[in-house]
C-alpha positions as CSV (number, residue, x, y, z in Angstrom):
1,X,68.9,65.5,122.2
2,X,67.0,67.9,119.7
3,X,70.0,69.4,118.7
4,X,72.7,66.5,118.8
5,X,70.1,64.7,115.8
6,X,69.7,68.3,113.7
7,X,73.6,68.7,113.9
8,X,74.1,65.0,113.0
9,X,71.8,65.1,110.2
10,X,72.9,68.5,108.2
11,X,76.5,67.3,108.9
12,X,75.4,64.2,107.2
13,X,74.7,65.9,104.0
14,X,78.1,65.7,102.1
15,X,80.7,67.6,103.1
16,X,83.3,66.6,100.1
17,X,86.3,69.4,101.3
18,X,87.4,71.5,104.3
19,X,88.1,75.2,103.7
20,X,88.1,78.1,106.0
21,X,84.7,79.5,106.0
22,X,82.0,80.7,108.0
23,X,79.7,78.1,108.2
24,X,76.2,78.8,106.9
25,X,73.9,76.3,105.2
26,X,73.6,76.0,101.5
27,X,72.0,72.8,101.4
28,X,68.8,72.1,104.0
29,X,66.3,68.9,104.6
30,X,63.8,69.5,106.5
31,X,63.3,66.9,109.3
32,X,60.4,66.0,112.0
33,X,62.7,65.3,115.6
34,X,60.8,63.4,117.8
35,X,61.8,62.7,121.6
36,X,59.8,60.2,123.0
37,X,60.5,57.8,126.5
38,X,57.6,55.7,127.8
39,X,58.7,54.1,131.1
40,X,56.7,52.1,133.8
41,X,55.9,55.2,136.2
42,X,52.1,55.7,136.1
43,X,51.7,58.9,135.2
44,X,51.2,61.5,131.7
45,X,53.8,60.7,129.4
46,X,55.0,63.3,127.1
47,X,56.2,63.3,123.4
48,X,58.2,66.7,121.9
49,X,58.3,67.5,118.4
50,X,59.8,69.9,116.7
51,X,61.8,70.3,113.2
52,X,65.3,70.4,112.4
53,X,67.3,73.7,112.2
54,X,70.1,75.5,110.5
55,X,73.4,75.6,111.9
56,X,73.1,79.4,111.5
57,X,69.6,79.3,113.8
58,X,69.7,79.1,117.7
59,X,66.1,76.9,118.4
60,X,64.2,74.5,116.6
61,X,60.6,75.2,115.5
62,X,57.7,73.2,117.3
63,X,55.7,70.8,115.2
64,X,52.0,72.4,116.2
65,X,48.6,70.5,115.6
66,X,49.7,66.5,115.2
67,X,48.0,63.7,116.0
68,X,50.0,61.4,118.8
69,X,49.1,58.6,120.3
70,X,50.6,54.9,121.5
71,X,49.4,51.4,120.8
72,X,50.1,48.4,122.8
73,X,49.7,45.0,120.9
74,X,46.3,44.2,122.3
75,X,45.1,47.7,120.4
76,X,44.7,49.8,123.6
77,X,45.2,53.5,122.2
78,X,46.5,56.5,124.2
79,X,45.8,59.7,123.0
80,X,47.9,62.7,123.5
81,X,47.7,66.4,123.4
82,X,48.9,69.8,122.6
83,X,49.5,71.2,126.2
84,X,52.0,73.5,124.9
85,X,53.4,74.4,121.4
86,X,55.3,70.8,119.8
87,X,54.6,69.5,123.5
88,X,52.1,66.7,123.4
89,X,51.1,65.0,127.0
90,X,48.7,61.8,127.5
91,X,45.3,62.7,128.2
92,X,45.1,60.0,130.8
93,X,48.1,58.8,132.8
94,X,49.5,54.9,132.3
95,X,52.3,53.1,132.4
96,X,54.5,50.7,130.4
97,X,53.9,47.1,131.2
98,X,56.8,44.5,131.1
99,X,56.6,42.3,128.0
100,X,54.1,44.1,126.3
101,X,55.0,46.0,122.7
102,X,54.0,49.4,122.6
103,X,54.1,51.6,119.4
104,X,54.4,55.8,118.5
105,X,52.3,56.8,115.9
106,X,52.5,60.9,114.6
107,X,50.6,62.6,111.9
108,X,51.5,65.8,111.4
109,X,49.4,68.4,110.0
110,X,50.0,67.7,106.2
111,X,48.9,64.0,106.9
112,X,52.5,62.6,107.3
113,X,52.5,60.3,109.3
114,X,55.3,58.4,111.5
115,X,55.5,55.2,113.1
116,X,58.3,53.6,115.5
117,X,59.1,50.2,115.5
118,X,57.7,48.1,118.4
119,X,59.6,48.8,121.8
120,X,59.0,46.7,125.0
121,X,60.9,46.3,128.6
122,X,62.3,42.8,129.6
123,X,63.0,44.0,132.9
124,X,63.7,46.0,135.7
125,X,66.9,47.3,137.9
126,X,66.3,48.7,141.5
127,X,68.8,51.8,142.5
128,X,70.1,50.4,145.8
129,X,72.3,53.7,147.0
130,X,73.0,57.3,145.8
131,X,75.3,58.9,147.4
132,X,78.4,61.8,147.3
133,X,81.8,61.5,148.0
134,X,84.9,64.0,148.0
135,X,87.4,63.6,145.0
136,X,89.8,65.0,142.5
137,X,88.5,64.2,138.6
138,X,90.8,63.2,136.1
139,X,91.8,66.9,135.3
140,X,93.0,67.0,139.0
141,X,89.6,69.3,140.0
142,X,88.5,68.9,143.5
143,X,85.0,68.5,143.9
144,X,81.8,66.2,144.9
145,X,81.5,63.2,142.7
146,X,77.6,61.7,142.9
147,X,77.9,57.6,142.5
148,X,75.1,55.5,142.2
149,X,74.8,51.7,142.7
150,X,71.7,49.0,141.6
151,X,71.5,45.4,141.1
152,X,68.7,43.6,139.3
153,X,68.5,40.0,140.9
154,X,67.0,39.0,137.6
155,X,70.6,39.1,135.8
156,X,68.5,40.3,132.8
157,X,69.5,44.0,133.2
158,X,72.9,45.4,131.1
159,X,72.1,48.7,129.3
160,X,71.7,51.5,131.6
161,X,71.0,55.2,130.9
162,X,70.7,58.0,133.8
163,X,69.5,61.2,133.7
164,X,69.0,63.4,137.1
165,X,67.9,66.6,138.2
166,X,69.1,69.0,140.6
167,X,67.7,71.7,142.6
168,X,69.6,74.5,145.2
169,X,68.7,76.7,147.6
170,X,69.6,80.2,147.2
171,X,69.9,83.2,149.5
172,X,70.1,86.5,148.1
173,X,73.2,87.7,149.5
174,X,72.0,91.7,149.5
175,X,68.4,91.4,150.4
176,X,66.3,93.9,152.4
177,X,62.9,94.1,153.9
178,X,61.9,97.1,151.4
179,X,62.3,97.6,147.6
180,X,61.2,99.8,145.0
181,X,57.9,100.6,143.5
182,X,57.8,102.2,140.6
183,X,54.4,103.5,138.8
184,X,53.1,105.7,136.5
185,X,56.7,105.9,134.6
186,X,56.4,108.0,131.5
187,X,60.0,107.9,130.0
188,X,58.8,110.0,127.4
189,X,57.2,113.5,128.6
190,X,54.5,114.4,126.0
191,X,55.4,118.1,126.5
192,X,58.7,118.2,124.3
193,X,60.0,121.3,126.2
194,X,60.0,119.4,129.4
195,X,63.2,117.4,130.7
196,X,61.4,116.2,132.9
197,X,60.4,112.5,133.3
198,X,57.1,111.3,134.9
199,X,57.1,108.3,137.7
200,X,55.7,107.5,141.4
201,X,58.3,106.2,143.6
202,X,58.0,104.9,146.8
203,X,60.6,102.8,148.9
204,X,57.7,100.1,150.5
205,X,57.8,96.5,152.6
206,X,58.1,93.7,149.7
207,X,55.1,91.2,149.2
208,X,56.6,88.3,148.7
209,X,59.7,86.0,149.6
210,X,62.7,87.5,147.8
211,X,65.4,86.4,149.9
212,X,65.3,82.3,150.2
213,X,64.9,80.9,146.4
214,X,65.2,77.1,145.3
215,X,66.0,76.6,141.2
216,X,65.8,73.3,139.5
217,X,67.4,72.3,136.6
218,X,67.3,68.7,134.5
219,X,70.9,67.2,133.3
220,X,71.1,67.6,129.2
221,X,74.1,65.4,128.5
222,X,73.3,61.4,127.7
223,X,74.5,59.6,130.5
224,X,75.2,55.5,130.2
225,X,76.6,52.3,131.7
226,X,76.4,48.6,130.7
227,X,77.3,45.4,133.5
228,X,77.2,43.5,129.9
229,X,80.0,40.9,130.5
230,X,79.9,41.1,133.8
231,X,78.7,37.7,136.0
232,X,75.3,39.6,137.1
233,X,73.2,42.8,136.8
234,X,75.2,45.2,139.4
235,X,76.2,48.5,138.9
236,X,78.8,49.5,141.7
237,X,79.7,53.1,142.4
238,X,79.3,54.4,138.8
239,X,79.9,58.5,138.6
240,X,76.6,59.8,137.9
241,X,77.5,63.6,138.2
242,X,80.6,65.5,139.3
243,X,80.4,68.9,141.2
244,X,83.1,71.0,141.4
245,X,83.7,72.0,144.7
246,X,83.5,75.8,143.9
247,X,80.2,75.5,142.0
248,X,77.7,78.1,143.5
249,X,74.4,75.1,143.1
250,X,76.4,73.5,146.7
251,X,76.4,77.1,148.9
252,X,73.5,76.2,151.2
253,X,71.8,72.3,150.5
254,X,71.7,70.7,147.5
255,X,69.6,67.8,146.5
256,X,69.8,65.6,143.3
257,X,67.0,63.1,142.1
258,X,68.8,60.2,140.0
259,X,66.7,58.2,137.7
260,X,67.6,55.2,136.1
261,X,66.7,53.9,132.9
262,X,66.9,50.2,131.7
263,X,67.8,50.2,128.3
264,X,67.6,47.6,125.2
265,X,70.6,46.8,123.1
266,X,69.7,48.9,120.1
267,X,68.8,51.9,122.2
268,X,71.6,51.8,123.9
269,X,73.7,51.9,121.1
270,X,71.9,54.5,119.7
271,X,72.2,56.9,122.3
272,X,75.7,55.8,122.5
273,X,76.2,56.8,118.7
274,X,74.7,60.6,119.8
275,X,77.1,61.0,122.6
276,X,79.9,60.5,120.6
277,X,79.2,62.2,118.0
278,X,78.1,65.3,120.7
279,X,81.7,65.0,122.5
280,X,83.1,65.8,119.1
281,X,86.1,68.0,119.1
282,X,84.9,69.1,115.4
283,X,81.8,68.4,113.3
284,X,84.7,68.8,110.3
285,X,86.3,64.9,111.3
286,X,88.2,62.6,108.7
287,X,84.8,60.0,109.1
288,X,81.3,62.0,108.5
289,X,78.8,60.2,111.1
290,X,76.2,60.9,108.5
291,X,72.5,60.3,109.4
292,X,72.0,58.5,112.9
293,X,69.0,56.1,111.8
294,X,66.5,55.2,115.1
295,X,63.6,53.4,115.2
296,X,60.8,55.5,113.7
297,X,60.4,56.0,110.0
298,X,58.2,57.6,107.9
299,X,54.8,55.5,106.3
300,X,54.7,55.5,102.3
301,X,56.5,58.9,102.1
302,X,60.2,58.1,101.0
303,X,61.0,62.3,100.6
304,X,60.4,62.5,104.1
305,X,62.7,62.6,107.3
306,X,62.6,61.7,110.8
307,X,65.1,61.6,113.8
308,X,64.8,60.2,116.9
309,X,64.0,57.3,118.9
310,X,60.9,55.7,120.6
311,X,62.2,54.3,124.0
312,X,60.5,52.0,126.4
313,X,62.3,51.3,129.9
314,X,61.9,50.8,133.0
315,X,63.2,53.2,135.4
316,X,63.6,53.8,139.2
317,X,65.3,56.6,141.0
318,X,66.6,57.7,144.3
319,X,67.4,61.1,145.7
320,X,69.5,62.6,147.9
321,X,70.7,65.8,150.0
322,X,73.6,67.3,151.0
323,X,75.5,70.6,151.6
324,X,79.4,72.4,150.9
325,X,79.9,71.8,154.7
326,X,79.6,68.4,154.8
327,X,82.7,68.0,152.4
328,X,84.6,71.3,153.1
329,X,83.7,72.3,156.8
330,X,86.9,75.1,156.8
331,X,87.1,76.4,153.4
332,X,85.3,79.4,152.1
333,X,81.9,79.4,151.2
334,X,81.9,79.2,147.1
335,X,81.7,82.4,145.4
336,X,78.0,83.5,144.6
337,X,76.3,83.7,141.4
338,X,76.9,87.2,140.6
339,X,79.6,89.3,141.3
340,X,77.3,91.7,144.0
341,X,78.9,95.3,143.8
342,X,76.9,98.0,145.5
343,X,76.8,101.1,143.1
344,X,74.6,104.2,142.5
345,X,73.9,106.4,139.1
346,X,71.9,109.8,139.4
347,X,68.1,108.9,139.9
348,X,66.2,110.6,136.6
349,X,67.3,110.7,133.3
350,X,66.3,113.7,130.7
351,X,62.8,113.1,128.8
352,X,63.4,110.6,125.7
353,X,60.9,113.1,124.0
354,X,62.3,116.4,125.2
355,X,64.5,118.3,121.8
356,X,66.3,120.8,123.9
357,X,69.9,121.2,124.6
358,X,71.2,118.9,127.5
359,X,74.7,119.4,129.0
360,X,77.2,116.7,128.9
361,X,76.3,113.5,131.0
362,X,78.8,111.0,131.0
363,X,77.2,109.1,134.1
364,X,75.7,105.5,133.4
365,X,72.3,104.4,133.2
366,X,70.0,106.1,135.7
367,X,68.1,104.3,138.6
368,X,65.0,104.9,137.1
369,X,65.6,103.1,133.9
370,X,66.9,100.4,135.7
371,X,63.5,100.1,138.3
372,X,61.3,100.3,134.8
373,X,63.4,97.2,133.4
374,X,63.1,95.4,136.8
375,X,67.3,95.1,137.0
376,X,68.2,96.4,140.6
377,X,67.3,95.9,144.4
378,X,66.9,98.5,146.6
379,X,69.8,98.7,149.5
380,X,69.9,101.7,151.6
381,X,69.2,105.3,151.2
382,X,72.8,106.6,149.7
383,X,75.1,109.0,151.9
384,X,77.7,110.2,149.5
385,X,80.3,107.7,149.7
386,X,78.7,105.2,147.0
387,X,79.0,106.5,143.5
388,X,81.6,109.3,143.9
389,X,81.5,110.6,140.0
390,X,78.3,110.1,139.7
391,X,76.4,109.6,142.9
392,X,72.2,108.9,143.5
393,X,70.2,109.2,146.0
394,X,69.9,105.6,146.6
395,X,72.3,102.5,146.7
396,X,71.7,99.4,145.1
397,X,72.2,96.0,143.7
398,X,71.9,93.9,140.2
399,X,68.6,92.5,141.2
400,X,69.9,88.5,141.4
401,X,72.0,89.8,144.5
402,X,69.0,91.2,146.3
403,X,65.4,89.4,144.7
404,X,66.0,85.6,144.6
405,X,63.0,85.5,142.3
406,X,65.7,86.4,139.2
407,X,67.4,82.7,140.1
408,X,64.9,81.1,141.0
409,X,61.5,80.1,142.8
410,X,60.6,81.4,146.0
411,X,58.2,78.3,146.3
412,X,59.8,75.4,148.6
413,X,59.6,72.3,146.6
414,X,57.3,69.8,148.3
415,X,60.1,66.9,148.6
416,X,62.5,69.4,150.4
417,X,64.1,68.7,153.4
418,X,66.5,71.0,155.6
C-alpha cells in the first residue's frame, strides 16, 4: 500500500502534457504514509510509517522516533513503540471492541502531529469454508483457484476485504550430507610476489537442516468483495487466490491462512480507489486520480501531507492445506525454483594482490570465490567429466538447489501439518 499512495500522490501533482521522456521528478512533496489496521484479535497491533518517495527511488524512508498511540472514546490510551526502524508495535496487546470509536494519533519528531478520524466496527462475519478447486482462469491458465465462503447472520456485514498468507515446503533438489567449510580465506596474499591465495578447506557433515525448508510470504495486492444488494450477509465461493498449476509454491504441501476483514463503506471505497488506480495500465491516463484523500489529516499544519488510512474491522480467518497431487496425480512435478545445473570452475584463483604476469584464463569464476560469497553447495568430488574446458576438483550447485536455507527457513512452522 506504501507505494500505491506515493505513486498516487506525485502523479497527483499536475501533469499538464505527455511527451516522451524519462521520468524523473522535478517537482516533490514530501508526505508522512501511514498503514494502520486495528481489528478485534487480541494481540500487539502494529502501525508503519514511513515517507513518500521519488519515482526515480526504489524504498521509502522510515519515519524514526514518533510518538503513536490510540484512543477509544472513554480515553483509554495505547501506547506504541519503535520495535524496528518506522515500525511501531503496542506495548500491551488489545483488541478492538464492537461499537466503540477508536482514534490514531502520530507526532513525528518535528512535533507534527496526525490524527485519523474516529473508526469503529458494527459487526462481525464468520469464514464458514476455505477451500481449493481445479480450474482454467479467464486467460484460459489451468491452475488451483482458492474460494472462500462466510455469512454473518446479523445481515449487517457488506464490505469485505481479504488478505492471506502462504507458506511451502521446499526440498532442495541437490542436497548432500556434507558441504564446504571454508576459513581463513585471504583473497589477497600480503606477499605481492605470491599467486598464491590463502584458505582452509575441508569437505565436513553439515550442522543444520539444509534439505527440507518452509518460506512464507503475505499477499500484497488489495483484495475485496461486497454482498451489498444482496438479500443477506453471504459470501459464496468468492476467488480469493489463483495458483497456477505450474507454480513451484504447490511441489510438495502448501498451506494458505485466509483472513477476512469487515469493512465500513468509506474504507471500502477507499481501498477500492487504490486498487484501481494500482491495476493502471499507465500512470500517464486522460483523468489524473490526483490525491487519494483517507481519514487522517494533519492538526493545525495546512503545508503538511499525509496518506493513508486508519482502519478498524473485524476479522476472522481460516486455513487450509493441500498438495500438486491432489489436483494433478499424473502430470509432472512443477519445475523447481532454479534451474539446478551441476557445473565446476578451477578451485583457486591468482592473488587479487599479486602484480606479476598471469597467463590467459578465460575460465569462470573459481570455487573458492564462490564458497567465500556463500553461492554454491557441495556435490561430489569431480571425476573429469563435469566442466570439460575448465574442469575443478569438485562438482557443485547454485546453493538454492542444494542449502534450502537460501529459500527459506529450515524451522517447521508450529501450525504445520503433513
Amino acid at each position: 500500500m506504501r507505494t500505491f499512495l506515493t505513486l498516487l500522490f506525485l502523479i497527483g501533482m499536475a501533469i499538464s502534457c505527455i511527451e516522451p521522456f524519462e521520468f524523473q521528478t522535478e517537482t516533490f512533496e514530501d508526505a508522512l504514509v501511514i498503514e494502520a489496521s486495528l481489528t478485534n484479535e487480541m494481540k500487539r497491533h502494529t502501525v508503519i510509517l514511513s515517507r513518500a518517495f521519488r519515482f526515480e527511488d526504489s524504498i521509502s524512508a522510515p519515519e524514526r522516533n514518533a510518538q503513536v498511540r490510540i484512543l477509544d472514546e472513554m480515553q483509554n490510551v495505547f501506547a506504541f513503540e519503535e520495535n524496528e526502524s518506522g515500525l511501531y508495535t503496542a506495548i500491551t496487546p488489545f483488541a478492538a471492541q464492537k461499537g466503540v470509536k477508536y482514534s490514531l494519533v502520530v507526532e513525528t519528531s518535528d512535533g507534527t502531529v496526525y490524527s485519523s478520524e474516529p473508526e469503529s466496527f458494527e459487526s462481525e462475519s464468520q469464514i464458514e469454508d476455505v477451500y481449493a478447486s481445479r480450474e482454467t482462469n479467464d486467460n484460459g491458465e489451468d491452475g488451483i483457484f482458492i474460494f472462500t465462503d462466510s455469512f454473518d447472520p446479523s445481515g449487517k456485514s457488506q464490505y469485505y476485504r481479504y488478505e492471506y498468507e502462504e507458506t511451502y515446503k521446499i526440498i532442495a533438489p541437490n542436497w548432500t550430507p556434507v558441504d564446504f567449510e571454508l576459513t581463513n580465506y585471504e583473497p589477497c596474499n600480503p606477499d605481492f610476489e605470491d599467486p598464491r591465495i590463502l584458505y582452509d578447506l575441508e569437505i565436513v557433515q553439515r550442522d543444520q537442516e539444509e534439505q527440507t525448508c518452509y518460506n512464507t510470504v503475505s499477499s500484497t495486492n488489495i483484495v475485496q468483495s461486497s454482498s451489498a444488494g444482496f438479500s443477506d450477509s453471504r459470501i459464496e465461493g468468492f476467488p480469493v487466490r489463483f495458483i497456477p498449476g505450474s507454480d513451484f509454491i504447490l511441489t510438495h504441501r502448501y498451506s494458505i491462512l485466509v483472513k477476512q476483514y469487515v469493512q465500513s463503506a468509506n474504507a471500502f471505497s477507499y481501498y477500492q480507489s487504490l486498487d484501481d488506480f494500482s491495476s493502471s495500465t499507465s500512470v500517464f491516463t486522460d483523468i489524473q486520480p490526483g490525491f487519494l484523500e483517507g481519514n487522517i489529516s494533519v492538526d493545525k499544519n495546512e503545508d503538511k501531507k499525509v496518506l493513508g488510512y486508519f482502519e478498524v474491522a473485524s476479522v476472522s480467518q481460516k486455513r487450509i492445506f493441500l498438495g500438486f497431487r491432489d489436483f494433478y496425480p499424473d502430470a509432472p512435478l512443477p519445475l523447481y525454483i532454479k534451474k539446478c545445473l551441476p557445473f565446476s570452475t578451477p578451485l583457486e584463483h591468482v592473488s587479487y594482490c599479486y602484480n606479476g604476469p598471469v597467463a590467459g584464463n578465460f575460465c569462470p569464476e573459481s570455487l573458492i570465490e564462490r564458497m567465500a560469497r556463500n553461492s554454491i553447495s557441495y556435490v561430489s568430488v569431480n571425476d573429469g567429466t563435469v566442466g570439460i574446458t575448465c574442469p575443478g576438483a569438485y562438482v557443485v550447485v547454485d546453493r538454492e538447489c542444494g542449502d534450502c536455507t537460501a529459500l527459506g527457513s529450515n524451522i517447521v512452522p508450529e501450525f504445520w501439518v503433513d
